[in-house]
N, C-alpha and C positions, 0 to 999 in steps of 0.2 A: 099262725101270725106270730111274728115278732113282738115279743111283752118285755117289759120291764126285767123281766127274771134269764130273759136270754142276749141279756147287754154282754158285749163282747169287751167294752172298757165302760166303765163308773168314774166318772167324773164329781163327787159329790154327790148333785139332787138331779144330775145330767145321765142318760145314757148313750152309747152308740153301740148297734148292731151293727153284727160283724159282715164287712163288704160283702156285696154279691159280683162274682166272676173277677175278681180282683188279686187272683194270686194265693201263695201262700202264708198265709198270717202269721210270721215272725213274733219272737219277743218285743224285737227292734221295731218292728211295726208297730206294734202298741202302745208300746211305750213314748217313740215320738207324735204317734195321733195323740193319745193324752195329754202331751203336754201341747201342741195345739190346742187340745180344746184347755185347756187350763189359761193358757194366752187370750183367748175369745171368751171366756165366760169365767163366773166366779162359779165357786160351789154351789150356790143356788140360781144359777141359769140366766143372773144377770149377764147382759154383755157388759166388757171391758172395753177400754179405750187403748192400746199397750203404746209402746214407743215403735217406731219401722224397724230398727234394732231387732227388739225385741219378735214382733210377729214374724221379718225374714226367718232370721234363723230355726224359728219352730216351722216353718212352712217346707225349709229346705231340706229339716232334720226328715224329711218325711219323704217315705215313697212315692215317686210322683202321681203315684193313681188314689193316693191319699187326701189330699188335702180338698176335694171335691165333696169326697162322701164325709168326710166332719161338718162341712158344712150344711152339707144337704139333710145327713140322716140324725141328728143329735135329737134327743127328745126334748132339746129347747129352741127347737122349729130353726129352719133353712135360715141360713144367710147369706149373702150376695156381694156386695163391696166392702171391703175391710178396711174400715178407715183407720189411721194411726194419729196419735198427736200431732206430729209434723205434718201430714195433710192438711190435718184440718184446719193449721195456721195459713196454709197459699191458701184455700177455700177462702177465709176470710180476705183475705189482700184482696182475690179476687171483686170480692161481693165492696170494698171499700173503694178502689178503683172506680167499679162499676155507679157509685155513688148509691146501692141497693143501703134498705133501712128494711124495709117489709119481704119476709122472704116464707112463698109456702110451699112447703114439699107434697105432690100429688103421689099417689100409692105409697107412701110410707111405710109402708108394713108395721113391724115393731116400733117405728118411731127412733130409731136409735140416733141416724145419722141427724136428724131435725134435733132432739136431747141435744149432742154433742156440740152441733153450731150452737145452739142459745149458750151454750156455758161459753162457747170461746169465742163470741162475737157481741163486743159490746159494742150495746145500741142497736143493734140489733132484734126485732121482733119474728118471733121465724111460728109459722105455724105447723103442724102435720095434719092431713088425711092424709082416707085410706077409706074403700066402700067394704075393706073388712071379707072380699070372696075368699081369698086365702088361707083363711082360720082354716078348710077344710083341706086337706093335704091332697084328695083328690082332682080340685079344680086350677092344682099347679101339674099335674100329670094328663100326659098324651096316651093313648094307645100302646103304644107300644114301653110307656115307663112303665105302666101298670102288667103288661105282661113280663116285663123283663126282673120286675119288683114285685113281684105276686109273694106276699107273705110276709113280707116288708114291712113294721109298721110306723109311716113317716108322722111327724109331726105338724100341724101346721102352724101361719103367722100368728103369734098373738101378739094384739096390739097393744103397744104400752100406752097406761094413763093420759097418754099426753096425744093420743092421737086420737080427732072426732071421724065418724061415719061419716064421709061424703062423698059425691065424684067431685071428678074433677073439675068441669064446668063449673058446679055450681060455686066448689069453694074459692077458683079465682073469681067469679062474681060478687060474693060475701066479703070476701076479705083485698080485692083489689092490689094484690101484691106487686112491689116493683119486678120482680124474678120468682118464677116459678123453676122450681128443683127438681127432676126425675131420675129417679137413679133405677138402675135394672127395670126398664118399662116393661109392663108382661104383653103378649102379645096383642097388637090391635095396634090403637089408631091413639095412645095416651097421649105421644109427644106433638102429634098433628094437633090436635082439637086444644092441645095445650097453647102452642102459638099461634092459631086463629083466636084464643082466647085474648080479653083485653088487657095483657102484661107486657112490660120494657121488656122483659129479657125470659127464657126459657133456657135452661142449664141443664142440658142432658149427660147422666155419666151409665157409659153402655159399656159395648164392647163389640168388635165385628162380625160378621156374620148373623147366623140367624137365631144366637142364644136369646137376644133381646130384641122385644114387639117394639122396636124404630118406628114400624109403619114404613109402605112405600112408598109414600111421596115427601116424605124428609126433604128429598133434594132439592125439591125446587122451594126451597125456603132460602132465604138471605143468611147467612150465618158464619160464624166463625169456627175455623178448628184450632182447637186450644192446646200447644204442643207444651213446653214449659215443666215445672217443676208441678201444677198441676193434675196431669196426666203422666210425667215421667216416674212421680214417686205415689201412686195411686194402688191400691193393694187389693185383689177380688180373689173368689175362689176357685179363678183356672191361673192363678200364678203358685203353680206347683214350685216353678224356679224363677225367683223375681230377677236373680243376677244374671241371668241369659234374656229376660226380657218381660214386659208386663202387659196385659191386655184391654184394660181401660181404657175409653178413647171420650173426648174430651168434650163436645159441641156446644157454643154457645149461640142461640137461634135468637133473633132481632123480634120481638113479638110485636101484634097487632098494634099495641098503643104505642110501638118506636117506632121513630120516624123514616128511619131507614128499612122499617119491613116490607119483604116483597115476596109476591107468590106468583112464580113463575106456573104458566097454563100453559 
């Protein structure tokens, strides 16, 4: 197994093992994975919030089969969307627009992105859960990650302070939010049962294909796709090259308690 003692780059109180089937390990590879993870975490494995300035350029300074396993393998557990300052300002537009005051994040993991809005949305009340399966690094791996990863030793979510245990059902029930939040939904049925749930708006930040559990019947839901500065300057961890293009995709679904929700049969 991969231990503390066979980190390939130290970050601080952070480590990363060294890729598996990814080439050969350069200076220059090191050296721009580190300062990625320097851009994403401080010395002691807090996340940072950096400027897009800043995150591009460490993203791009890197091999492109790099900037996946910083995020996946660091022993201050996986990350998923990369928010920036400037995001997280349309975010907000978005959510004042929207006329949103109560907003809960469902699977939060770390809690980070839900942190970031409370600091940069006043008036704003924003909650996080999370049922917390992810602590185990096993229950984000399939079959074949775990053979291809054998030896590996991944980190899993820890949830920050600010995030309670709960599903998802229950805590749009509990807390009755105007907009429910999902960002990288794991696989299943989160963002369904999220807009049959009793909430104005449901805000999914994904990406195509089958990295993220959408669920199969998304489509027939009423909803918007959100093109804009939103989605345009949106930062995750398969944006190896943000200046050739980005993979976040944007949906904002009409839930049960708007009046324009509809679920096509």
């Amino acid at each position: 197994m991969t231990t503390h003692h066979d980190a390939w780059i130290r970050h601080g109180d952070i480590t990363l093992p060294p890729p598996v089937d990814l080439g050969r390990l350069t200076r220059r590879r090191r050296e721009a994975c580190a300062a990625l993870m320097g851009t994403l975490w401080d010395a002691h494995g807090r996340r940072r919030l950096p400027t897009v300035r800043a995150l591009v350029a460490a993203l791009e300074a890197c091999d492109r089969r790099d900037p996946w396993w910083v995020c996946e393998a660091t022993s201050a557990g996986p990350v998923y969307l990369l928010p920036t300052r400037e995001w997280m300002r349309h975010l907000v537009r978005l959510l004042d627009r929207l006329g949103v005051r109560r907003v809960l994040e469902v699977g939060a993991g770390d809690g980070f992105l839900a942190e970031c809005l409370a600091r940069a949305g006043s008036g704003l009340h924003v909650t996080a859960t999370d049922t917390h399966a992810w602590r185990r690094p096993r229950a984000r791996m399939n079959a074949a990650d775990r053979r291809v990863y054998r030896g590996v030793r991944f980190s899993g979510i820890r949830p920050g302070s600010n995030v309670k245990r709960l599903g998802a059902a229950a805590a749009i029930t509990r807390f009755r939010p105007d907009l429910v939040l999902v960002s990288w939904p794991p696989p299943g049925t989160l963002v369904e049962r999220a807009i049959r749930a009793r909430t104005r708006w449901v805000l999914d930040l994904s990406v195509e294909g089958d990295v993220c559990g959408n669920g199969a019947a998304t489509w027939r839901f009423n909803k918007e796709f959100l093109g804009g500065p939103l989605e345009d300057r949106a930062l995750c961890r398969l944006d190896a090259r943000p200046s050739e293009g980005r993979a976040t995709r944007v949906t904002l679904y009409f839930g049960r308690a708007h009046p324009e929700f509809f679920e096509e049969r």
